[in-house]
C-alpha positions as CSV (number, residue, x, y, z in Angstrom):
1,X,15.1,147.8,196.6
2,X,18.5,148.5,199.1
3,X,17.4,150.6,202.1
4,X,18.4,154.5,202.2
5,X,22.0,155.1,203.9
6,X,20.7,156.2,207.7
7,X,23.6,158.7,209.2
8,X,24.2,158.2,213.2
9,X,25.4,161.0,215.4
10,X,29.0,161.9,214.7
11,X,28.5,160.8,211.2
12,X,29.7,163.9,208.6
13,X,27.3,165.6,206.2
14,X,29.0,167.4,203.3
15,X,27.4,170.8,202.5
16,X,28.6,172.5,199.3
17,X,28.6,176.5,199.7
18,X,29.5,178.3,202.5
19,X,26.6,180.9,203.2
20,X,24.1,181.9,205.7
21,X,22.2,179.0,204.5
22,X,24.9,176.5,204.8
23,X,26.0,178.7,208.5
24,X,22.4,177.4,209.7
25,X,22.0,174.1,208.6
26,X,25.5,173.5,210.2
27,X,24.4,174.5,213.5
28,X,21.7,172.5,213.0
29,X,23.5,169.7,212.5
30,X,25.5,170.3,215.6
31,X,22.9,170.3,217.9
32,X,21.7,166.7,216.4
33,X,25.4,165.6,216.9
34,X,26.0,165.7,213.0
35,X,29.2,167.1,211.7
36,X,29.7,169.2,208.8
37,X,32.1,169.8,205.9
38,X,31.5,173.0,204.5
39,X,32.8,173.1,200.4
40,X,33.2,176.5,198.9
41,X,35.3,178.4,196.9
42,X,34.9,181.8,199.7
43,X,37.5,182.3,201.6
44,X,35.5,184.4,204.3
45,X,32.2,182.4,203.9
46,X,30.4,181.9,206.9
47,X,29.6,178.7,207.2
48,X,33.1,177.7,207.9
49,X,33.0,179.7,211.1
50,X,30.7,176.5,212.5
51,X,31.8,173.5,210.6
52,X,34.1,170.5,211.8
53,X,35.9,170.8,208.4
54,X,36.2,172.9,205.3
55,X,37.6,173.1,202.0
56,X,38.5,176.1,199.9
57,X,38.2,175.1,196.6
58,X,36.3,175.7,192.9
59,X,33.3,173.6,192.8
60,X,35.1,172.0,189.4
61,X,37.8,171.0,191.6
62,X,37.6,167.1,191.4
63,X,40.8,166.6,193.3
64,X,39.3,168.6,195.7
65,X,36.2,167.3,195.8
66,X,37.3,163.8,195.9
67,X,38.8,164.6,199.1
68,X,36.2,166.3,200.2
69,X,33.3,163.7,199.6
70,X,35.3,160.7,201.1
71,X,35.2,162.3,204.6
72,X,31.2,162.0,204.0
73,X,28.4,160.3,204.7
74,X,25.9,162.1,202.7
75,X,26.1,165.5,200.6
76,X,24.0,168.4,200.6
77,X,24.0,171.8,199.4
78,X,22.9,175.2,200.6
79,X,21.9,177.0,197.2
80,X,20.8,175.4,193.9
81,X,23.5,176.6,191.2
82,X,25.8,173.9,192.2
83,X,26.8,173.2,188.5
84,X,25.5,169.8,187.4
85,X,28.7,168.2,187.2
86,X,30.0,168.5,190.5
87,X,26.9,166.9,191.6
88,X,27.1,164.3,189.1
89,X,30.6,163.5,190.1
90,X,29.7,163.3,193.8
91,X,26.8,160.8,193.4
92,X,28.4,158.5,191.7
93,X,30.6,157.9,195.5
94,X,28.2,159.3,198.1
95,X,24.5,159.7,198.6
96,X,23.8,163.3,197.1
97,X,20.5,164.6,198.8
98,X,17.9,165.9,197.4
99,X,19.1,163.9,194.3
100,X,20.7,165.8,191.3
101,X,17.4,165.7,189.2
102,X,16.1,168.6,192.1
103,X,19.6,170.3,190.8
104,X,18.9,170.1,187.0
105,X,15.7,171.6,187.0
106,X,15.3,174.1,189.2
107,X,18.3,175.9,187.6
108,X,16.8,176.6,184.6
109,X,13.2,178.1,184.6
110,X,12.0,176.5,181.3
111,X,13.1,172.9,182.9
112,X,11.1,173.8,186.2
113,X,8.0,175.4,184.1
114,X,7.8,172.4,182.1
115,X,8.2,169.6,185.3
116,X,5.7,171.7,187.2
117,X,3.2,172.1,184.7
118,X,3.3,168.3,183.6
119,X,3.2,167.2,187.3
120,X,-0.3,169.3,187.1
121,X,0.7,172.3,188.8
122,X,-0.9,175.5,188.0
123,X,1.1,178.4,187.1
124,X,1.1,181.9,185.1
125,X,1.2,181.7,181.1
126,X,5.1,181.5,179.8
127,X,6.9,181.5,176.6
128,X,10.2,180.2,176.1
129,X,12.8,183.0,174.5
130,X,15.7,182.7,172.1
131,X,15.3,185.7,170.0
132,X,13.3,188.9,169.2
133,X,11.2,187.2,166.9
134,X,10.0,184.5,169.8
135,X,9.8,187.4,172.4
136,X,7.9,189.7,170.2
137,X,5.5,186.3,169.5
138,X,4.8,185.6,173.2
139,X,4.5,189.1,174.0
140,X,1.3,189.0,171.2
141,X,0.1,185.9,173.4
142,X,0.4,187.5,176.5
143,X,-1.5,191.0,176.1
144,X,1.7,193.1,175.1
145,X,3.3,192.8,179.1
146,X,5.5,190.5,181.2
147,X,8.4,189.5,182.9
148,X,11.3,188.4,180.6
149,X,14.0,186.1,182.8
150,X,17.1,184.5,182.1
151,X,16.5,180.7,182.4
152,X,19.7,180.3,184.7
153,X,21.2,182.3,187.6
154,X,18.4,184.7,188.3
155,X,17.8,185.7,192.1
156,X,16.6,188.7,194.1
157,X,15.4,190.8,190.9
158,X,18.6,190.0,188.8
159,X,18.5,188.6,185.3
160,X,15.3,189.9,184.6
161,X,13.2,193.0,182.6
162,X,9.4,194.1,183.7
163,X,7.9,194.7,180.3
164,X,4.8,197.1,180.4
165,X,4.8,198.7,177.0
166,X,6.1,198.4,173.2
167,X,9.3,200.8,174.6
168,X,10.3,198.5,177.6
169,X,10.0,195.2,174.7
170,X,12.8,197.2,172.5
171,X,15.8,195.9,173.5
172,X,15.1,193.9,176.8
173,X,16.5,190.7,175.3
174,X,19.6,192.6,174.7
175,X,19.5,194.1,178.5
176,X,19.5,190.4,179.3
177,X,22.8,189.9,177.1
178,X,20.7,187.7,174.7
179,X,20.3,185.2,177.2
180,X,18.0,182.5,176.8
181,X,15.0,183.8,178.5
182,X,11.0,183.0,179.7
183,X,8.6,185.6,179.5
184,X,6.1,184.8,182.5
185,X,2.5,186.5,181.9
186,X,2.4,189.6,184.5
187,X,-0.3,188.3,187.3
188,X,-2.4,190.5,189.4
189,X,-1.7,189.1,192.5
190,X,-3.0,190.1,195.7
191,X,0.0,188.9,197.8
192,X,3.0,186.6,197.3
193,X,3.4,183.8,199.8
194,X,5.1,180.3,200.3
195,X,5.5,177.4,201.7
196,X,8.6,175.2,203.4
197,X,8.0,171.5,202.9
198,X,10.3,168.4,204.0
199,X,10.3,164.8,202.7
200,X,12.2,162.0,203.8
201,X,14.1,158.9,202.2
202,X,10.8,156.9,203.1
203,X,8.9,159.7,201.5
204,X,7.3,161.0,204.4
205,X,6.5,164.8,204.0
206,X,6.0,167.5,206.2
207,X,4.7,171.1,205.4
208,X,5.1,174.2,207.3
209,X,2.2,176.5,207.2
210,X,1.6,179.2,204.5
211,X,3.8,182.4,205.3
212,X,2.7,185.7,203.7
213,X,6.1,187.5,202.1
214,X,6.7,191.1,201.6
215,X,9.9,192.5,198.9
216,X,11.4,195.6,198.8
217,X,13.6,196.2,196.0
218,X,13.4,192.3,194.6
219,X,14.5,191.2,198.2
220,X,12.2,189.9,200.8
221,X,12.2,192.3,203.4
222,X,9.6,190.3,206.1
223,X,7.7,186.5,206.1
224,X,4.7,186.7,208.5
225,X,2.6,183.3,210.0
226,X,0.3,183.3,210.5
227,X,-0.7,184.5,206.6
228,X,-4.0,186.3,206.6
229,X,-5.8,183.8,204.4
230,X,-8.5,181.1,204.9
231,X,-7.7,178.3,206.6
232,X,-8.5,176.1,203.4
233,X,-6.2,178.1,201.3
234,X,-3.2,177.4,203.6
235,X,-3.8,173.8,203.3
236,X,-4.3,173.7,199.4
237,X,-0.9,175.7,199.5
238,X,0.6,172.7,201.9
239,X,-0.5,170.2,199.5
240,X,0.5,172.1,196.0
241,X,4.0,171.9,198.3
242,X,3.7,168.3,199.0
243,X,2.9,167.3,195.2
244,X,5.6,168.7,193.7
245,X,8.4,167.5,196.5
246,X,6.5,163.7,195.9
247,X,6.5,164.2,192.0
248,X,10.5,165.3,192.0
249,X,11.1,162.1,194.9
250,X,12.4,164.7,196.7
251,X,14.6,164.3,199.9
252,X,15.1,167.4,202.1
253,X,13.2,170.9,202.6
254,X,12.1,172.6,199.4
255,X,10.8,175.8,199.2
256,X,7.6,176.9,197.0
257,X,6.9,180.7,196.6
258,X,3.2,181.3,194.9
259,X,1.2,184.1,194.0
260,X,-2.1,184.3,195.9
261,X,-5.3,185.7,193.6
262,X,-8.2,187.1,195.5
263,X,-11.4,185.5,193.9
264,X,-15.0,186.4,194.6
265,X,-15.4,183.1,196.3
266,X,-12.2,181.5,196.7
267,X,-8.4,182.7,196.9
268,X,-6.5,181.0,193.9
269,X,-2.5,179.8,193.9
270,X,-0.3,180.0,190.9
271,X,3.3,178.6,191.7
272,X,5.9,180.7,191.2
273,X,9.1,179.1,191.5
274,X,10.8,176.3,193.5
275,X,14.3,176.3,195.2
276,X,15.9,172.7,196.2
277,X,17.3,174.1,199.4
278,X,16.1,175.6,203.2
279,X,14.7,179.1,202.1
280,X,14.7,182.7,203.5
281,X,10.9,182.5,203.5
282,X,11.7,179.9,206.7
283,X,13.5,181.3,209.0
284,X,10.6,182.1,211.0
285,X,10.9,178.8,211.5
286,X,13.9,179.0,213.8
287,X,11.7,180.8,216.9
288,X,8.3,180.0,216.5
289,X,8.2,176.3,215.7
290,X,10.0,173.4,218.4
291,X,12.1,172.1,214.5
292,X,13.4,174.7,212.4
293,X,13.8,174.2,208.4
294,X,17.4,173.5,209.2
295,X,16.8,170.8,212.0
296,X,14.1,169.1,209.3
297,X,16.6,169.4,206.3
298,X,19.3,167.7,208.1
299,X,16.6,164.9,209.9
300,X,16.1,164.4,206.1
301,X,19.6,164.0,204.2
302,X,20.5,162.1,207.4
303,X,18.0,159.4,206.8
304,X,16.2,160.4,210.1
305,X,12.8,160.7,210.6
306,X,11.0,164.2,210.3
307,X,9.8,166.6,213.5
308,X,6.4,168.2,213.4
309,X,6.3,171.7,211.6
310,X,3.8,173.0,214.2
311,X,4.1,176.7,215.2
312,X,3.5,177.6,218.5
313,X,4.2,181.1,218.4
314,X,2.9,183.8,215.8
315,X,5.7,185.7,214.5
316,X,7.0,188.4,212.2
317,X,11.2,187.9,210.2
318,X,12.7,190.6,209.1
319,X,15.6,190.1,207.1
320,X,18.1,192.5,208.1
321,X,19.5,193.5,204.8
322,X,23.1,195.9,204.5
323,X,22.5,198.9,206.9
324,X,19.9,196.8,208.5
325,X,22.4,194.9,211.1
326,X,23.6,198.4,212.6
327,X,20.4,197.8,214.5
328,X,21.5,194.9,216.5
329,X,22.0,196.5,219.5
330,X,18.6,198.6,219.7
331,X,17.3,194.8,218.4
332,X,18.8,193.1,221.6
333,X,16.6,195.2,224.0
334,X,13.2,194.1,222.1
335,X,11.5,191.7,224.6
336,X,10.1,189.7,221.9
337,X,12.8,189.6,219.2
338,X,15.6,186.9,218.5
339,X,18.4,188.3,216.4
340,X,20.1,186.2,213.9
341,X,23.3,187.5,212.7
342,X,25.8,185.7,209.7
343,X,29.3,186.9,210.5
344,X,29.7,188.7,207.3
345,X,32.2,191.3,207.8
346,X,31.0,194.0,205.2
347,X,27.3,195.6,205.3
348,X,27.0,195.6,201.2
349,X,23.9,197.6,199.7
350,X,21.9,194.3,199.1
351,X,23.7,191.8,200.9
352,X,21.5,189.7,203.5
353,X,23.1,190.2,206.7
354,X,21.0,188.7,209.5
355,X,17.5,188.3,210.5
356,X,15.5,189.2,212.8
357,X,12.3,187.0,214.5
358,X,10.0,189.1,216.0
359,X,8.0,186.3,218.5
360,X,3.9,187.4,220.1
361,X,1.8,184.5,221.2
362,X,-0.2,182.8,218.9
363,X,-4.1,183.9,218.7
């Protein structure tokens, strides 16, 4: 068995898309002595603002990305609908981490359903979708309600229909443009929360305490730590976390978002979904622990060995979402808070424009 490929400093990691995401983890880098080569299609993404080296270019591109991947040491990627053969391409010359198996089934729900439950993770009732006939089916097994989702390319509330009644069933595959589709059983959750976990090329893995998540509008408005659960929940959630980044031999940080269920005697966790990348649910991370998500990611893809996700601070993020960044200046007079901005240019209805960490000492 040949040893992982160790980076040193000045060594180049490869980051394809050109996001906040990919914005952070390059600064990150930066401040290990890394350097980055941001890949994305975006002209004005803003992650090339902070990388030694970008490339404009469709992600099918192989001229392109031959180019691009022989300037690195290792690969990464900020956001998981990298399509499958760009990353197939690139492992077969470079270390691609986490590996393109994280890739492949996290980008379809089905895939990920199936790998978590067989890797004994507990999760809501789901049906696979192809047609009327199956939804009508799993709607029967599911008590007439759910949550019909596309398998691929669903994020903050897109590609998906909340079915409640026999009206909202009539037609939601077709509001979906036929798409194959899950329907997940509708839980009665009493909050939704998540953890950050790293694992290393030795398969050393670290978790980041269970943060408590709030959404407005199918967008996650603010991630507080610490979560107001028992102590024994948060480390069940760490562990659920650390099986399923061991069972995919994961390299990297992964995020794991849950639904918590208030029992007479215990809390119980149902994993909702996994995402092969650093998540907005860490970037609380960035003020209130001595290694971010970003610093852990790249300690991770560059071989190196993990820092401690302690918190030493409890803390409130706010992500600061269209209109939201107008605030910056009234922000910048809060003793306690540490504004993130991402260089977009345009404040879009929607469109994640910063963060905000609001820091208070830890009780």
């Amino acid at each position: 068995m040949t040893s992982p490929k160790r980076l040193q400093p000045g060594d180049m990691i490869g980051i394809l898309g050109g996001g906040q995401l990919g914005r952070m983890l390059a600064i990150a880098g930066a401040e290990l002595g890394l350097k980055c080569h941001v890949f994305c299609p975006d002209p004005n993404s803003p992650a090339f603002e902070v990388a030694d080296a970008a490339t404009i270019a469709d992600y099918d591109d192989t001229e392109a990305l031959g180019q691009f991947v022989e300037t690195c040491a290792v690969v990464t990627y900020e956001f998981e609908n990298v399509p499958g053969e760009t990353a197939g391409f690139l492992v077969s010359r470079c270390p691609v981490r986490p590996g393109p198996r994280a890739l492949e089934i996290s980008q379809d729900r089905l895939f990920e359903k199936n790998f978590l439950s067989s890797a004994g993770i507990k999760l809501a009732g789901y049906h696979q979708v192809d047609s009327q006939a199956d939804l009508d089916k799993a709607l029967d097994q599911l008590g007439n309600q759910g949550v019909l989702k596309t398998r691929r390319f669903g994020y903050d509330g897109k590609g998906q229909v909340m079915i409640r009644s026999a009206a909202d069933a009539d037609g939601a595959l077709a509001k979906l443009g036929n798409a194959p589709a899950v329907l997940e059983q509708l839980i009665p959750f009493d909050r939704e929360v998540s953890v950050i976990v790293a694992r290393d090329t030795d398969g050393h893995c670290a978790a980041y305490e269970l943060t408590e998540n709030v959404h407005e509008n199918h967008i996650l408005k603010t991630s507080t730590v610490p979560a107001q659960v028992d102590p024994q929940t948060d480390l069940e959630a760490q562990a659920i976390a650390v099986k399923i980044a061991t069972a995919l031999d994961y390299v990297g940080v992964l995020g794991v978002e849950m639904f918590l269920i208030k029992g007479a005697s215990s809390d119980e966790l149902l994993v909702n979904e996994i995402a092969p990348r650093v998540h907005n649910s860490g970037h609380w991370t960035q003020d209130a622990c001595l290694v971010s998500q970003f610093e852990q990611h790249m300690r991770a893809v560059a071989g190196w060995p993990l820092g401690s996700p302690d918190r030493h601070s409890d803390v409130v993020m706010e992500n600061l979402v269209g209109a939201d960044a107008d605030q910056w200046q009234s922000i910048l007079q809060e003793p306690n808070a540490r504004l993130h901005l991402y260089g977009k240019a345009e404040p879009r209805p929607g469109r994640k424009m910063g963060h905000v960490n609001r820091i208070s000492q830890r009780g």
